[in-house]
Structures are given as structure tokens and as C-alpha cells.
C-alpha positions in Angstrom: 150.6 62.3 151.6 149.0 65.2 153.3 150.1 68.0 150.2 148.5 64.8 148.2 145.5 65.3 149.6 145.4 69.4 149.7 146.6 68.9 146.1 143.7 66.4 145.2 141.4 68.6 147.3 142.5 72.3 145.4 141.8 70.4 142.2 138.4 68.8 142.8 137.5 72.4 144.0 139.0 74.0 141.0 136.7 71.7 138.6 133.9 72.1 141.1 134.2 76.2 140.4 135.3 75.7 137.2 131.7 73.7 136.5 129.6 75.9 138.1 130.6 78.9 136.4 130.4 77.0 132.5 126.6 76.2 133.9 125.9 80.0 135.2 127.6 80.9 131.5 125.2 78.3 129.7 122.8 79.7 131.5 123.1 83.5 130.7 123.5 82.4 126.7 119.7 80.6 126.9 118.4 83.5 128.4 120.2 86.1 126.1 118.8 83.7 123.0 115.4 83.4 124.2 115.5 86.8 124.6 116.7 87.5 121.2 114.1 85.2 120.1 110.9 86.6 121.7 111.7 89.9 120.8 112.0 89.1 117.0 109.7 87.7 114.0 109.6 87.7 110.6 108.5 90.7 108.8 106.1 90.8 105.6 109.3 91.6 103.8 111.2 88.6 104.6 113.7 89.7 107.2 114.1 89.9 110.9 112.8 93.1 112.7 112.3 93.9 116.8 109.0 92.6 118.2 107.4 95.2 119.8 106.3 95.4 123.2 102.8 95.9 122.9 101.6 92.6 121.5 98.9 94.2 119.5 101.7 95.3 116.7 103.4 91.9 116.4 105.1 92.0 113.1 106.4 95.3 113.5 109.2 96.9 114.4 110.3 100.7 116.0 113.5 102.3 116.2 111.9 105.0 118.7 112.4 102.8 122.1 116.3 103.2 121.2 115.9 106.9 121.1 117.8 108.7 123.4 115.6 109.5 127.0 114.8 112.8 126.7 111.9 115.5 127.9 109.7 114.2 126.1 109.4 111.2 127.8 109.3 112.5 131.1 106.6 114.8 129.8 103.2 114.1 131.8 100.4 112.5 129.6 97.6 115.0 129.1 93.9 113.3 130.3 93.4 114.4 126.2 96.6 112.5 124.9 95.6 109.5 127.3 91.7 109.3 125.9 93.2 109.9 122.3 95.5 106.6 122.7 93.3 104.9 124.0 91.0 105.0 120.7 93.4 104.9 118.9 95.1 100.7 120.8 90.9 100.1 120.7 90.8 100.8 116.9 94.3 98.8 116.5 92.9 95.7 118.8 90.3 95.1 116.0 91.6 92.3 113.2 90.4 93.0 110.0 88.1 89.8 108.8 86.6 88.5 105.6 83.0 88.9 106.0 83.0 91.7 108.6 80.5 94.0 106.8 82.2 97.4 108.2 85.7 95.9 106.9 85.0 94.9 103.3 83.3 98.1 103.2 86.0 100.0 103.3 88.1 97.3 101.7 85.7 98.0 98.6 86.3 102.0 99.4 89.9 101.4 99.3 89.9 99.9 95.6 87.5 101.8 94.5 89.4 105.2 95.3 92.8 104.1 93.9 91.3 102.4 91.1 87.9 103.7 89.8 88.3 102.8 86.4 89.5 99.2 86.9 86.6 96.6 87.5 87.5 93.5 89.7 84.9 90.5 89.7 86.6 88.7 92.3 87.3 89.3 96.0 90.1 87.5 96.8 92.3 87.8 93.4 96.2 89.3 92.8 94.4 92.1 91.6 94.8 93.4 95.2 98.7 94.1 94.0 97.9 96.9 92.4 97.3 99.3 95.2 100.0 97.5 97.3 98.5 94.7 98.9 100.9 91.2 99.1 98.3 88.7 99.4 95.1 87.7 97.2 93.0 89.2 100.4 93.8 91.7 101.5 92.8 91.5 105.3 95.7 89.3 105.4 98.0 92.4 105.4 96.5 94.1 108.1 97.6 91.5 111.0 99.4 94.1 113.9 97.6 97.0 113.7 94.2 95.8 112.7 91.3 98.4 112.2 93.1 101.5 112.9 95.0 100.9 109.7 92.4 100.2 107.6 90.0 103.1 108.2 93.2 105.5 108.2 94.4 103.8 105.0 90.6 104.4 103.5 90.7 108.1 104.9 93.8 108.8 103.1 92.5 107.7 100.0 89.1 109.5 100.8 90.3 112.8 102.0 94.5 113.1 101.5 94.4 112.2 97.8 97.5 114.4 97.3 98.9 110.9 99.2 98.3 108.4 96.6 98.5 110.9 93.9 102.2 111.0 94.6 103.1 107.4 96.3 101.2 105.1 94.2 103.1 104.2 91.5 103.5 101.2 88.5 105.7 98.5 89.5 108.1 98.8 86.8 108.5 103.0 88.6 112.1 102.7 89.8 110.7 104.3 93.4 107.8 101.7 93.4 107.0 100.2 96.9 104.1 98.5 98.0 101.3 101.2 98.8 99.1 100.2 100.9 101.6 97.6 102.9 104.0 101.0 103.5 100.7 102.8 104.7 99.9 100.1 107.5 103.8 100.6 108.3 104.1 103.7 108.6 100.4 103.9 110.6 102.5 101.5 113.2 106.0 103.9 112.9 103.5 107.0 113.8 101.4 105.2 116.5 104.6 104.1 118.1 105.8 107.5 118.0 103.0 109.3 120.1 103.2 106.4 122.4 106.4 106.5 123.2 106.7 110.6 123.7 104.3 111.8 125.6 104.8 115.4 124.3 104.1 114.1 120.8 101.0 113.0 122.1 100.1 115.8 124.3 100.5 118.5 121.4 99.0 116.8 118.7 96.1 116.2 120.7 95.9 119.6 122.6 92.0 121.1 121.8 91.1 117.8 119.7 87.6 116.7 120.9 89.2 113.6 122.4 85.7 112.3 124.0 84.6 111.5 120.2 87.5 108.5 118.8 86.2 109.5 115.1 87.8 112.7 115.5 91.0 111.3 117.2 91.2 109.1 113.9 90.8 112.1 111.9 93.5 114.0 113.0 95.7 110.6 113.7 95.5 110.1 110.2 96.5 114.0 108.9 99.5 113.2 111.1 100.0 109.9 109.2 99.2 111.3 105.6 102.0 114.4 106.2 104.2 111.5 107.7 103.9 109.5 104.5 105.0 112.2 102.0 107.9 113.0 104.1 108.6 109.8 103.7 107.6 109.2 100.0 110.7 112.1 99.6 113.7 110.3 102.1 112.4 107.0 100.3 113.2 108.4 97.0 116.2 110.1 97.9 117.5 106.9 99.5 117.0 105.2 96.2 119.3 107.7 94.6 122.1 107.3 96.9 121.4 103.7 96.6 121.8 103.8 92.8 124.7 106.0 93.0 126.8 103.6 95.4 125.9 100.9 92.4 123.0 99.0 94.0 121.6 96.2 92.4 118.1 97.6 90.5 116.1 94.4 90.5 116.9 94.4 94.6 115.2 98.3 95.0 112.0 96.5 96.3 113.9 95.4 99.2 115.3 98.5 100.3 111.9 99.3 101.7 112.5 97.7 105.3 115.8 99.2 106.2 114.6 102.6 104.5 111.3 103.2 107.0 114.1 101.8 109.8 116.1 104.8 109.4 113.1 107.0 108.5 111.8 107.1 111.9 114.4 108.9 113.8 114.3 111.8 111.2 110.5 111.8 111.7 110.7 111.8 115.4 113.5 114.6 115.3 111.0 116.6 112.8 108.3 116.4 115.8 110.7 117.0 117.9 111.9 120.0 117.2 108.1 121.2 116.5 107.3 120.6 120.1 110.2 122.3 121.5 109.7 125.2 118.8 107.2 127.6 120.5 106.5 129.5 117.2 105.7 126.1 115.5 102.2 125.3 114.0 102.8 122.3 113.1 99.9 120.7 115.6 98.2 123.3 114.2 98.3 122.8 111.2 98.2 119.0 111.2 94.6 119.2 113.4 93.5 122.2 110.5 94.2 119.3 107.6 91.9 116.8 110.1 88.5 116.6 108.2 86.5 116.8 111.2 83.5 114.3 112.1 84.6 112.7 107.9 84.5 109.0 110.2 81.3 107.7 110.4 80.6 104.2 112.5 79.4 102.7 109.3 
């Protein structure tokens, strides 16, 4: 009777342990999926990217936070680069809105750049899909990184023309991608970028008058208009290796996502090595390309 009773004791124990660690497993699996779940969201393409961590940016994703730590991270943040990024989150904290005089301003700018000779009665129409927007208005598009992508968008097409002149293309263009939706993506890859690295930052800033946050846009958006032809070309080259492996044509479109994924280490690498590069002018030359004071408040 007594093993009875150290049998029936060991096995009430046994299912005792046994429970608790099933719960403690249950457990780690709800907090792995709500994990999984906050940090995800559905993209304007239609598939599932990382959330990132500043909530301003919901929407979209960077590959840069899974970049190796390096020196450039541990760099200290220049009291320039800090004041420069801190225009730059203001300027990006902004939504775009119907009705917002200063937005449909440069809304109208935008078409009116791209497409001089096309007349649009409407404001909200499809029309909008010609220089890359998805929706029938287009402040829909611009959810994540708000103003600053608009009035860097607008600059490009004000003051970078060699930018659209080479990236806007017909939809039936085998390299065709939505214009202006890349530009907003590529404004949040690039943001990210000098965020996350504060040697990015520090150098691309270095001399910039950082006190006036017109000319931090102006040279933000050099960076982003140099950033987009590199990666009009990797796009395009992409596409050809895509072709090549016997990708499906009518699916190109949705290349985009996974395309600008991959982008962004090569563009980080490409800064990288300019900051670590003493004979570089690449900040240089990127702050020379600014058009300096072109902003205006209006």
C-alpha cells in the first residue's frame, strides 16, 4: 500500500509538472504570436511586411534594423544630425488631408510637373494612376510618412527632373512600377537609413544649415532623388534576372515589394562604404545637388 501511494503520488506530480509546463508553452506561443502580429500589417501592395518601430511609418517596412551592429551605430549623433532628424519625424508627423491648402498645393504641383500637357477636371479621379498614385485621391497614399513625402516627392519633380525623366514610365513599360507610391517608399527606406546609423546622419548633415528644416529637406531629398535612380537601375536589373529565371510577365508589378526589400542593404552598404572612405565626396556632392532655400513655407 505504501509504494501505492508513492506511486499514485509520483504520478499526480508528474501530471502536475507535466501541466504546468504545456501552460508556460501555451503561454510563450501567445506571446510569440502577438508579437508576430503587432509587428506586422498589410502593405499597399497586398502582402505582409515588418511594422516599424516608430509608429509614425506604419505601413512600412526596413531591412536596416537586421543589419549587422556595426560603427556606425555606435557613432555619436552630431547636435546637427539630431536637429536635422528632428525636422525631418516633424515633417513625417504631418498627414496629408483633402482640403489642407499647403497639401493640394503641391498635390496640384505634383501633376502639373509630371503631366503638363494633360488636363484633369476632377480632383479625386483614377487619373491620379498615371503618375503612380493607387487610389482616386491621392492623400490616401501618403498615410506613414505624411508631409515629408509629399514636399520631397514635389521637390523631385520640381528640381531632380532627371528622376521622373527616367522612372516614370507607361504601364504597359515592362519596368513599369508605380511612381509616386515607390517615391514615398523609398523616402521611408532613406529616412530609416539615417535613423538607424548615426554616421549616415552625421555626414550627410555635416555643414548643412540644420537650424532652417527647409534646407534639411533640401538636401534630404538630393539624398532621396540619387537613392531612387540607384534604385530605378537594381529594379531594372532585377526584372531581367526575373525574366531570365522564366517569371510570369503579367506578375512584374508585384515584384516591386520584395525588390526595394533587398534594395536597402545594397543602399546602406553604398553609404557605408562612403563614410568609411575618407577620399569620398559623396556628402559632398549630395549637399552640392541640394537646391538651397528652393522650400518655401507656402
Amino acid at each position: 500500500e505504501m509504494y501505492e501511494s508513492v506511486a499514485v503520488a509520483v504520478a499526480s506530480l508528474t501530471v502536475v509538472v507535466a501541466a504546468i509546463a504545456v501552460r508556460k508553452y501555451q503561454q510563450q506561443i501567445k506571446q510569440q504570436t502577438n508579437l508576430r502580429q503587432s509587428q506586422s500589417t498589410t502593405s499597399i501592395f497586398g502582402t505582409q511586411r515588418k511594422q516599424s518601430h516608430d509608429k509614425a511609418h506604419r505601413g512600412h517596412s526596413s531591412s536596416f534594423t537586421c543589419l549587422p551592429y556595426n560603427i556606425l551605430q555606435q557613432t555619436t549623433q552630431t547636435e546637427a544630425a539630431k536637429e536635422a532628424l528632428q525636422h525631418l519625424k516633424e515633417f513625417s508627423n504631418i498627414p496629408v488631408e483633402t482640403g489642407n491648402e499647403t497639401h493640394e498645393h503641391l498635390i496640384e504641383k505634383l501633376w502639373n510637373g509630371l503631366k503638363p500637357d494633360v488636363e484633369r477636371k476632377e480632383r479625386v479621379t483614377r487619373l491620379w494612376g498615371q503618375i503612380g498614385f493607387q487610389g482616386t485621391d491621392p492623400t490616401t497614399d501618403f498615410r506613414g510618412m505624411g508631409e515629408l513625402a509629399l514636399r520631397s516627392l514635389e521637390h523631385i519633380v520640381t528640381f531632380h527632373p532627371h528622376v521622373h525623366a527616367q522612372c516614370l514610365r507607361d504601364e504597359q513599360d515592362q519596368f513599369y512600377y508605380f511612381f509616386a507610391i515607390a517615391g514615398i517608399n523609398l523616402c521611408h527606406s532613406l529616412y530609416m537609413m539615417i535613423n538607424w546609423h548615426h554616421e549616415l546622419a552625421n555626414r550627410l548633415f555635416e555643414g548643412v544649415n540644420t537650424s532652417d528644416k527647409f534646407s534639411v529637406l533640401s538636401v534630404f531629398t538630393a539624398a532621396l532623388a540619387d537613392t531612387w535612380l540607384q534604385f530605378d537601375n537594381y529594379y531594372m536589373t532585377e526584372i531581367y534576372k526575373y525574366l531570365e529565371d522564366g517569371g510570369n510577365q503579367a506578375l512584374i508589378i508585384m515584384q516591386f515589394e520584395g525588390i526595394r526589400t533587398r534594395f536597402e542593404p545594397n543602399l546602406f552598404l553604398r553609404w557605408e562604404r562612403a563614410a568609411q572612405t575618407k577620399a569620398s565626396t559623396f556628402f559632398e556632392d549630395l549637399q552640392h545637388a541640394a537646391v538651397t532655400n528652393a522650400f518655401t513655407a507656402s
